[in-house]
C-alpha positions in Angstrom: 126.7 -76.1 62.8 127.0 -77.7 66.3 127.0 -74.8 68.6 128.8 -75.4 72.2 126.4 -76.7 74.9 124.6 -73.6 76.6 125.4 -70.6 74.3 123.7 -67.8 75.4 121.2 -65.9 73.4 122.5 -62.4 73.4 119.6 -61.0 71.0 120.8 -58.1 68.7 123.5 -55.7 69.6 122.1 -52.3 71.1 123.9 -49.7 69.1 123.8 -47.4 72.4 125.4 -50.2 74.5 129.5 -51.4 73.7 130.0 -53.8 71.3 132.7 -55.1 69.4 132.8 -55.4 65.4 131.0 -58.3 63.4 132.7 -60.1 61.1 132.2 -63.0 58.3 135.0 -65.6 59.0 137.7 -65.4 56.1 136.8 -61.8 54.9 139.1 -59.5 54.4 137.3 -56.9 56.3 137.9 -59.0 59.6 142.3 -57.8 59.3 140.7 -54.5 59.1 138.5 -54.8 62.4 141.1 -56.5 64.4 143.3 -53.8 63.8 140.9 -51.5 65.6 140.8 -53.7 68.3 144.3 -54.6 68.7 145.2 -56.1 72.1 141.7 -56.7 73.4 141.2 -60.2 74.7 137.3 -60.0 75.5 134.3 -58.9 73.0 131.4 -56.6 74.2 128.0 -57.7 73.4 125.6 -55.2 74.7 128.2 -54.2 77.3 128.6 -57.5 78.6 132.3 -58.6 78.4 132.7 -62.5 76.9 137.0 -63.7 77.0 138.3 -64.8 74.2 137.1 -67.8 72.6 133.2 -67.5 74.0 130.1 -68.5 71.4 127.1 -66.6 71.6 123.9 -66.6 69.5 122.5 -62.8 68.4 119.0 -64.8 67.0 120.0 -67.2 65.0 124.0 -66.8 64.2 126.4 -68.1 66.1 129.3 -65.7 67.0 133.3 -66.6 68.3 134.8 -63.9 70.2 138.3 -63.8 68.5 140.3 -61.0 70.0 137.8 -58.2 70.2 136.0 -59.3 67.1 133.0 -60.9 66.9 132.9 -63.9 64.4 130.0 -65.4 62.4 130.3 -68.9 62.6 127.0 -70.0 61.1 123.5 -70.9 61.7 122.2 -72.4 64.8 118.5 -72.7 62.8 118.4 -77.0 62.0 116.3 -76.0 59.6 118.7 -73.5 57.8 122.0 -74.4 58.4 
């Protein structure tokens, strides 16, 4: 997957710190989370606020912020994509 130019490596998510839900794109599970986080516009990554729309990379997986939810967008490994 082509990740956007400068994604920043956010690491794993602290459980102590905020984050927002993870979430496989096109799972069922995600209608679920986004109902827990209904009318959010950022996500929290280790209590770091990214708006809407942000990629991050949490060691290799690229995550979308989409409305409070975290998405999993793929592999930024070029050896495992």
């Amino acid at each position: 997957m082509a990740e956007p130019v400068g994604t920043e490596q956010v690491g794993d998510q602290d459980p102590v710190l905020q984050n927002s839900p993870i979430a496989d794109e096109y799972v069922e599970e995600e209608y679920d989370l986004h109902e827990n986080v209904r009318g959010l516009s950022v996500c929290f990554f280790n209590d770091k606020d990214y708006p809407d729309g942000s990629f991050v990379r949490s060691g290799t997986t690229v995550l979308r912020c989409n409305r409070g939810v975290w998405i999993v967008m793929g592999s930024s490994d070029p050896d495992n994509p």
